[in-house]
N, C-alpha and C positions, 0 to 999 in steps of 0.2 A: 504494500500500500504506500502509494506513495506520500510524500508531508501535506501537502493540500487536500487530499483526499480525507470525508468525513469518514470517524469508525463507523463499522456496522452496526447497526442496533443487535439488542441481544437476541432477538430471531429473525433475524433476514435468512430469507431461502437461499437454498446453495446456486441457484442462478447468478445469485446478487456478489456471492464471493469473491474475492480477489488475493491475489496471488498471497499476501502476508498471512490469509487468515488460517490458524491453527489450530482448532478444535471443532471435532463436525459430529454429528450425532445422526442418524437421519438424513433430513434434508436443511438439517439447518445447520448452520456453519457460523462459527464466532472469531472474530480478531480476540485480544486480550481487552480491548475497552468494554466490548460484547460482552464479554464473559464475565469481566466486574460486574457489570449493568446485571446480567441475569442475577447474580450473585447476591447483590446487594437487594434484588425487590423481594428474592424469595426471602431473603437473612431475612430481612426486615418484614416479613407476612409470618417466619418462625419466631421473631423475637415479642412480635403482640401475642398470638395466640400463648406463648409459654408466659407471660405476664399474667395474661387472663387466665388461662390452666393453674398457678400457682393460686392464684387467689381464690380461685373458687374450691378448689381440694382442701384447704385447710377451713377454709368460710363451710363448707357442708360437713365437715367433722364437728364445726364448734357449734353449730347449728343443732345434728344429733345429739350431741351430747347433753346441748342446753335443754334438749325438751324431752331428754331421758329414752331415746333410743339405744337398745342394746349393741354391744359390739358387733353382732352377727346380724343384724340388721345393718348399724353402719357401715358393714365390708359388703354386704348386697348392693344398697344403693350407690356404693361412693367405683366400686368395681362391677360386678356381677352387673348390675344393670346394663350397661353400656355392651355387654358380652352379650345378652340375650337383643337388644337390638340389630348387633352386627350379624347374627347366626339368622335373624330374621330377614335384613334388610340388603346386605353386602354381596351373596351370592348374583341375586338380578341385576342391582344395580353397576358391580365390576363389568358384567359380559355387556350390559349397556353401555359403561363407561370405552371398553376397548372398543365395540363397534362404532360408534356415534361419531360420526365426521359432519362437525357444523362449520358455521364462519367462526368460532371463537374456539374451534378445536375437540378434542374429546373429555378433556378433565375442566377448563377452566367453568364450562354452562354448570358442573355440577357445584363447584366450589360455591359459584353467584348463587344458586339454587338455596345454599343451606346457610349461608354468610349472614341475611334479615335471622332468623331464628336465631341463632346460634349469639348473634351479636345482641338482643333485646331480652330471649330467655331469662339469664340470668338476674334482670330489676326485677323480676317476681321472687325472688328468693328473698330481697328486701321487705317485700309486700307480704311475705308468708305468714310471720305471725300476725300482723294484722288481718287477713283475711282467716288464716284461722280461730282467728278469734271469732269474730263476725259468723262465722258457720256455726262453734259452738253454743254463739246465744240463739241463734237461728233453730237450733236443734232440740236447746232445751235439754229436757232428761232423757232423751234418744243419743245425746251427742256421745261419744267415746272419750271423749276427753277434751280440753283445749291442747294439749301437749300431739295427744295423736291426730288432730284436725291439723295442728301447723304440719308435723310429719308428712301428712298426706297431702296438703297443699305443695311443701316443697317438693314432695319428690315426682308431681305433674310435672310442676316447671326445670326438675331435671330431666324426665324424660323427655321432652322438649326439644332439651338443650343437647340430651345425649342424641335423637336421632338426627339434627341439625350436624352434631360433630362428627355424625356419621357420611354425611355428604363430604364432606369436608376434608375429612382426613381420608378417604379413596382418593378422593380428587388430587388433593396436593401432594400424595405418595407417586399416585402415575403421572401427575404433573410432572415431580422433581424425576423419574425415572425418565420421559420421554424429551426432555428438555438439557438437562446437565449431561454431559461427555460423558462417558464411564471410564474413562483415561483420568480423568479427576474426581471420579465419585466419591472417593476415599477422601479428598480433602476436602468435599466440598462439605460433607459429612462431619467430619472434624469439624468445620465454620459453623455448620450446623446445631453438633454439639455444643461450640464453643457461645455459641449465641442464645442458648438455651438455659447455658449455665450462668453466661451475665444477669440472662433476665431471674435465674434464679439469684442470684447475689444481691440483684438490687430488691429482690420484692422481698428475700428474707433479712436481709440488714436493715431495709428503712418499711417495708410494711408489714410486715408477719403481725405485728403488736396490733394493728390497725383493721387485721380481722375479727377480733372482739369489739375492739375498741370504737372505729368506724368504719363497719361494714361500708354503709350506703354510697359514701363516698367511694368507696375502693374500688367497688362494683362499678362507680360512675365512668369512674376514671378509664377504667380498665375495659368496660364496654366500647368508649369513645378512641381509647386508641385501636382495638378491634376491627373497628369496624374501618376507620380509617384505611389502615398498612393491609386489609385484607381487601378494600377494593381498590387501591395504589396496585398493588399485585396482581390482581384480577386486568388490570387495562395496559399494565406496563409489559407484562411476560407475553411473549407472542409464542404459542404452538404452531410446530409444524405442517408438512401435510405428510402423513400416513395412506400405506397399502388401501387398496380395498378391503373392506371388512369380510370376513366370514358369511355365509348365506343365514339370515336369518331361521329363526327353527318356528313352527308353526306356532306354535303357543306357550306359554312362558313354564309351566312343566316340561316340554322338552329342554329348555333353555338349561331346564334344571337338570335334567337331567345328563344334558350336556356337561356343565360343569361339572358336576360330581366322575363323570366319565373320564374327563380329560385329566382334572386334576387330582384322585386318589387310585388311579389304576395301576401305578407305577410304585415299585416298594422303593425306588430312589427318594420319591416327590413327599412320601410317607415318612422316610424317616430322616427329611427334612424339615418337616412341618411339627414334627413329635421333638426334634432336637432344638427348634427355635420357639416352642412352646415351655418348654423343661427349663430353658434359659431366663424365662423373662419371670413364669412363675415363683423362680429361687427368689427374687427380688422383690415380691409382694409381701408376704409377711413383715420385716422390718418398714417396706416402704410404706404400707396402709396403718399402721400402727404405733409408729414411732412418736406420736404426737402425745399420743396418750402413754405410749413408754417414760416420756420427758414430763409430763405432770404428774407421771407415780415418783420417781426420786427425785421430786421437787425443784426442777427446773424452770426455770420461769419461758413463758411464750416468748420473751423479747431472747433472752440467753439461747434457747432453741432454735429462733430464726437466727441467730449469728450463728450460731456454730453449723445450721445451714448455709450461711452464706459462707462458711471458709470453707465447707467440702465441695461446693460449686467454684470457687473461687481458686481450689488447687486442679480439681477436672479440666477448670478451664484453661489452666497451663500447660496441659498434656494434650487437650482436644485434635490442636492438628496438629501434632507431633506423630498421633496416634493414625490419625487418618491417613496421614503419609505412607507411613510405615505399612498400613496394608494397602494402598495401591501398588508399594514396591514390590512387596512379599505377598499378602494373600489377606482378607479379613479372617478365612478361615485358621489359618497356626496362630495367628495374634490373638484373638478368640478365645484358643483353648490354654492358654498362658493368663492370660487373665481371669478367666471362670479358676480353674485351678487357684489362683491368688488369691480370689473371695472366696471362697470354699473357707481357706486357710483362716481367713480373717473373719469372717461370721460363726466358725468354728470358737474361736478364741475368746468371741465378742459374748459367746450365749454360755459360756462358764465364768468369765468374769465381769461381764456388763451390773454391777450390783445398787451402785452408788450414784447421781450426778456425774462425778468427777470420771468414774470406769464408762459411766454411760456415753458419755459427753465424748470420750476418747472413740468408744466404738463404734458411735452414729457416724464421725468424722469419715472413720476408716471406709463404712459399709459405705457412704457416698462416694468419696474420692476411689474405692478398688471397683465398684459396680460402674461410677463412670466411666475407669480404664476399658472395663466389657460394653458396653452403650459406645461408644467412639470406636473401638476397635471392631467391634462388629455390624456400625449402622448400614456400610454398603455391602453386608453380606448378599441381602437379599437380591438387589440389583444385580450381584454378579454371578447369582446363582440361578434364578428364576427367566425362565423365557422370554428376553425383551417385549414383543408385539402382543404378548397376552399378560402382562406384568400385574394390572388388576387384579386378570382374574386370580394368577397364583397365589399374588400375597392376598387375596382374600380369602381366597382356600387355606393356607397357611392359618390366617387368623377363624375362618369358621372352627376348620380343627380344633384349635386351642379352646375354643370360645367354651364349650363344657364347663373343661377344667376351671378356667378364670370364671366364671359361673360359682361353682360348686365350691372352690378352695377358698376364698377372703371366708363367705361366712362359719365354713369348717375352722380354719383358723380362729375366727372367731369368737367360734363355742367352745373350742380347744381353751382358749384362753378366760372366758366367763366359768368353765367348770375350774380351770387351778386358782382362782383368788385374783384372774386380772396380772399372771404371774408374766411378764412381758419379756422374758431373757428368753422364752421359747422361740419366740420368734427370730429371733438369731442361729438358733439349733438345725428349724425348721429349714431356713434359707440355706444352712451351710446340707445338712441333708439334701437338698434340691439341688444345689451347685458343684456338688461330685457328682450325682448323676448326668447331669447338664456337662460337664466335662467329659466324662464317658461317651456320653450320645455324639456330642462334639469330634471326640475322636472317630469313633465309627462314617460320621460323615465327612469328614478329611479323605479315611480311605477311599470311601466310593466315589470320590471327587477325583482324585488323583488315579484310580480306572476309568474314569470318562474323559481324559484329557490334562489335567493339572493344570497347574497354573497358567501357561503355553498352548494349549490347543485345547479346554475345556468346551464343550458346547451342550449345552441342556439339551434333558432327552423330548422327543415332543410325541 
């Protein structure tokens, strides 16, 4: 490109290209200004949504807890639910997603589809005890309670909020997969990460306190910037143009049936889906519970948001280091080095976590060693799953799982309501999941490197 010449936006067609430009995907092709550009609308569409993610998870913990929902309740609603939506909604909607050639592409109609919900949802959970109140006087000596009227009112406007995130996050998973190089998926990943963990720094150092304190505001805030960086991203990312699609199937049971056809017939795609299920579940128990772990040895909401913010805060010094490291090498071997390292450390954490001070050491660890696995492994998927049906895989992937994370937070949860609220299990639990999750890991290493390895791998179809 010569000096006068303008860079390429970050999705010009490969028509448009010219000699300097070096990253191509598809039909779209980026200079290095291109690739910032992409770079920066998707950062910035991950860095709102995890802002608003942060505040709303610890906002519906203090929510249950305030109106005396059990733990195995709260591990339903705050987890489990969002599982039985994806298991219901994700299957049609991926094969939709990869077919659908519109003027604005295949992912971004669904993102704008769910963006209104997803961005307004949440002012009802401000509204919750007020209108549950309002129902309870309504109700009289029918009503079940004022506590279980706000209950039920919040957890409308989560499910809401959760099918809206369901648009959402297919969308901008086959977004990021049809748009970003896979020659830099690894970093981009990393930036990913690394921007995930800012927003975790800033919302646990200056707001964590402000989820008891000033919901409504936080909510406000956090709404508006939402909604903001996620339609900046919606108008600034340009998708390609894509193959022809598949022939349509007669009616959406075949559809189904299709899925299910293509993506668990194969004992490769199975014990790919069962090893990156095994991985994320290891991480649930201390991650749905930790809140409540830090108010049993008396840590304060403010002291737990910071010592949140330093286990984001050293993640995010590793982040693309790490994402480097497996574009060069593989996400797979970095992976199973890191799952092995939490293992070790959640292992450690659930015999001596006793105190504030033990506790406070092994929440840091589980953050900063589970990050190392989250960054080392975020472009597994990408480099493992069948680029032109990427939807539908990782949504198979995720149906798979979907049970499990269903069924596990509130087992966890009654696990822990029958021992006294005894919250060192759950460091036990994760490090039990994370040797298996290493095991399953290695198993899929091999059969990786029988179909190709790092050099000539290619998904089976």
């Amino acid at each position: 490109m010569s000096a006068n010449q303008p860079p390429l936006p970050s999705g010009s067609d490969s028509a448009a290209s010219t000699q300097a430009a070096r990253w191509q995907i598809g039909t779209l092709t980026y200079t290095r200004p291109g690739l910032q550009s992409l770079f920066f609308w998707l950062l910035c569409g991950d860095f709102a949504m995890n802002i608003r993610g942060n505040a709303i998870g610890p906002m519906a913990l203090s929510y249950l807890q305030m109106h005396h929902a059990s733990d195995a309740l709260a591990g339903f609603l705050t987890n489990s639910l969002p599982c039985v939506i994806l298991i219901l909604l994700a299957p049609l909607l991926s094969m939709m997603s990869d077919r659908l050639r519109g003027p604005r592409g295949r992912r971004i109609p669904f993102i704008l589809l769910g963006a209104p919900f997803a961005t307004f949802a949440p002012v009802g959970f401000v509204f919750a005890p007020m209108i549950g109140r309002g129902i309870d006087i309504l109700m009289g000596s029918h009503s079940p309670g004022y506590h279980t009227c706000v209950i039920i009112v919040f957890s409308f406007f989560l499910l809401i909020f959760d099918v809206a995130n369901g648009f959402i996050g297919m969308g901008y998973g086959g977004l990021i997969n049809d748009v970003v190089p896979h020659s830099v998926m690894g970093r981009f990943n990393g930036l990913f990460r690394a921007v995930s963990l800012l927003a975790g720094v800033i919302f646990s150092y200056y707001l964590m306190d402000s989820v008891e304190t000033h919901p409504s505001w936080l909510i406000a805030g956090t709404t508006l910037l939402y909604g903001v960086c996620i339609s900046l991203l919606c108008f600034r990312v340009k998708e390609g143009s894509y193959p022809p699609p598949p022939p349509r199937q007669p009616s959406p049971l075949a559809d189904l049936s299709l899925f299910f056809r293509e993506c668990y017939s194969k004992p490769y795609y199975l014990l790919m889906f069962s090893t990156l299920c095994i991985t994320i579940l290891a991480f649930i128990p201390v991650g749905t519970f930790s809140q409540y772990y830090a108010k049993s040895v008396g840590l304060s909401m403010q002291d737990y948001g910071r010592y949140m913010a330093l286990t984001y805060a050293c993640s995010f010094c590793f982040a693309y280091f790490l994402g480097s490291i497996a574009d060069r090498i593989h996400p797979l071997p970095t992976s199973i080095v890191c799952m092995i390292l939490y293992a070790a450390t959640a292992f450690w954490s659930g015999f001596y976590a006793r105190d504030s001070v033990t506790f406070s050491v092994a929440f840091v660890m589980h953050g900063v060693v589970s990050g190392f696995f989250l960054s080392a492994s975020a472009s597994m998927p990408q480099r493992l799953m069948p680029r032109e049906k990427f939807a539908q895989f990782s949504t198979a992937s995720a149906v798979f799982a979907t049970p499990f994370w269903i069924i596990f937070p509130p087992i966890v949860g009654m696990v822990l309501d029958r021992t006294g609220h005894n919250y060192r299990y759950t460091f036990l639990i994760s490090g039990t999941l994370a040797t298996a999750a290493a095991l399953s890991l290695l198993l899929l290493y091999r059969q990786f490197n029988r179909l190709g390895g790092t050099r000539n791998y290619q998904a089976p179809t």
